[in-house]
N, C-alpha and C positions, 0 to 999 in steps of 0.2 A: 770721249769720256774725260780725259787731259784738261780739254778746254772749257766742256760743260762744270767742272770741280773749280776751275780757278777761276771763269766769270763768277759762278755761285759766292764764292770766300768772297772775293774781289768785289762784287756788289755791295755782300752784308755787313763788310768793313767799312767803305767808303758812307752804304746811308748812315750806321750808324754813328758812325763821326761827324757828320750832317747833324744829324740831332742832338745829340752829344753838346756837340758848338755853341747848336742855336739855344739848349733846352738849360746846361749846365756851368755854362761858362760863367766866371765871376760871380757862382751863386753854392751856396749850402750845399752840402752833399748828401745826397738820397739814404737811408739805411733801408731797405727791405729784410723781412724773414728774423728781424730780433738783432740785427748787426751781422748774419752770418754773410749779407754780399750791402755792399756798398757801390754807388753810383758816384764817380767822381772826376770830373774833368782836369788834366793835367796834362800836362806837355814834355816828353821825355826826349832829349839830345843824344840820349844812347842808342845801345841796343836793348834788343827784348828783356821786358820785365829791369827796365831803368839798368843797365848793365852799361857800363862803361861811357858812362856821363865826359864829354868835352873830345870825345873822338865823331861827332858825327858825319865827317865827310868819308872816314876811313869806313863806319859802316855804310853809309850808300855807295861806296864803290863796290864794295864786299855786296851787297846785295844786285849790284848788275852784275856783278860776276855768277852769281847764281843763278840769276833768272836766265842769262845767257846757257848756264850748263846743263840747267832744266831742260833747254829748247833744244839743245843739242843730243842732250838724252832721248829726247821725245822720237827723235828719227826713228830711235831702231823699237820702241814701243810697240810690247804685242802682249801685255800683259793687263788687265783690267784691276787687278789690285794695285798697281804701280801707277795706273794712270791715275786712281783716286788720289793715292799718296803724291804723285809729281803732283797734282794738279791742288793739293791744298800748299806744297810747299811754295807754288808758282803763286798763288791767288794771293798766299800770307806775302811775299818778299816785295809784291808788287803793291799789295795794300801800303805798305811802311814806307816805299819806295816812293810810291806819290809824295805822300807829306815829308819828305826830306826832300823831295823835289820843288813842292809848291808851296809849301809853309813858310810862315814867318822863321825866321830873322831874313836868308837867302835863302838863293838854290845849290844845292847839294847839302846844307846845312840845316834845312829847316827841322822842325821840332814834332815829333810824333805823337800825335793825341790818344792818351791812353785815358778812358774812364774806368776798366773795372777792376772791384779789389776788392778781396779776399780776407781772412783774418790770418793775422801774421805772411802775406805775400804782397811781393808789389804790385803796382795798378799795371794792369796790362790792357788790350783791346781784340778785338775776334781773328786781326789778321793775325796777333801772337799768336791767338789761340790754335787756328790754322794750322802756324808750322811748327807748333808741338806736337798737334795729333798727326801730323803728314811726317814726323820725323819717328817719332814713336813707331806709327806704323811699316815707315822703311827697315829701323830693325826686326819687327817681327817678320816683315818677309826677308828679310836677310838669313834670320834663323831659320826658316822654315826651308832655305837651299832657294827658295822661287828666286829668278832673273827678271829683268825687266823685260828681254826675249821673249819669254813666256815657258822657258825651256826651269829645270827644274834640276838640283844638283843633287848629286845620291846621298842619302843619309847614309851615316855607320850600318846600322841595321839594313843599308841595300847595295852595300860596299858587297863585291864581287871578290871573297878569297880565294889566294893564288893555292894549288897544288902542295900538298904536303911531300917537299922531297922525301927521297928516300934513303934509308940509314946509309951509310959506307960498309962494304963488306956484305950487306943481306942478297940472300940466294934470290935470283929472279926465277920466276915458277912460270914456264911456258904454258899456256892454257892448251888443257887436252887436247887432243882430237879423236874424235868418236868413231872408229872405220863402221862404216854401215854393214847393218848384218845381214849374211848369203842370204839368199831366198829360197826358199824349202822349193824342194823339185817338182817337178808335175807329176803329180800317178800317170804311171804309164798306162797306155790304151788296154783294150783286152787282146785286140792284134800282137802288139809286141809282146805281153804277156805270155799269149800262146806259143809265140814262136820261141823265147827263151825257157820257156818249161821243157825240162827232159823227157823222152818218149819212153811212156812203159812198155816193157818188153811182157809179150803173151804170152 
């Protein structure tokens, strides 16, 4: 599931940066929908959503370092909501990972093709988009107590309270015991009867 989640990102990144390139590059930028999204090809040296412009080697090391503790995480992986999440945060690091790899100016340095953009946000691209929703989703299963294990950690409401001591000084009360009660006799025979009856005198 891991793998199938981050080829899937890691595709729809990479084509659509392909087209992106070929379609948008050195030209107008697209408006769809009245201006609420906009098509625009740019090149960011930062990080996500143009963050930290003129560091770009310190974020591709930062990004192998992730994609390394993704993989490393993935060993002990038994959990199906965690794979989806690993597996966007893995597609997204790797999409951006590329083009700092392969892009213009060099390698470790190159420049991040970002087309899409929002009103009042910076241009971003799908593998951003990726490891917002794969980061988003880690804290919700954070909250929710789920491991990546698949094991589950107890809520308040499933916390196990300890025994209420008990005061200093209160009388402990030994619990009854109940002696079992005789058992009624047997009616005697008509035999014994007769013989303990006294003899009338004639």
């Amino acid at each position: 599931m891991l793998v199938a989640v981050a080829v899937a990102a890691l595709a729809a990144d990479i084509v659509s940066k392909i087209i992106v390139v070929a379609t948008l590059q050195d030209r107008e930028p697209v408006r769809l929908l009245g201006g609420l999204l906009t098509l625009r090809e740019t090149r960011n040296s930062g990080a996500a959503f143009s963050i930290g412009t003129g560091y770009t080697i310190v974020f591709t090391l930062i990004a192998c370092g992730v994609v390394v503790a993704i993989l490393r995480t993935a060993r002990n992986l038994r959990s199906v909501p965690w794979a989806v999440c690993l597996g966007m945060l893995l597609g997204g690091a790797i999409g951006n990972l590329l083009d700092r790899l392969l892009r213009s100016p060099a390698p470790l340095k190159g420049h991040v093709v970002d087309w899409i953009q929002l009103p009042h946000w910076p241009v971003f691209n799908l593998a951003d988009s990726a490891i917002v929703c794969g980061g988003v989703l880690a804290v919700l299963l954070a909250a929710r107590g789920l491991q990546v294990d698949g094991t589950r950690l107890p809520g308040k409401d499933e916390a196990v309270e300890p025994d209420a001591p008990e005061a200093p000084g209160a009388e402990v009360r030994e619990p009854e015991v109940r002696e079992p009660e005789a058992a009624d006799p047997e009616p005697a025979s008509e035999n014994e009867a007769g013989a303990k009856a006294p003899e009338e005198k004639s």
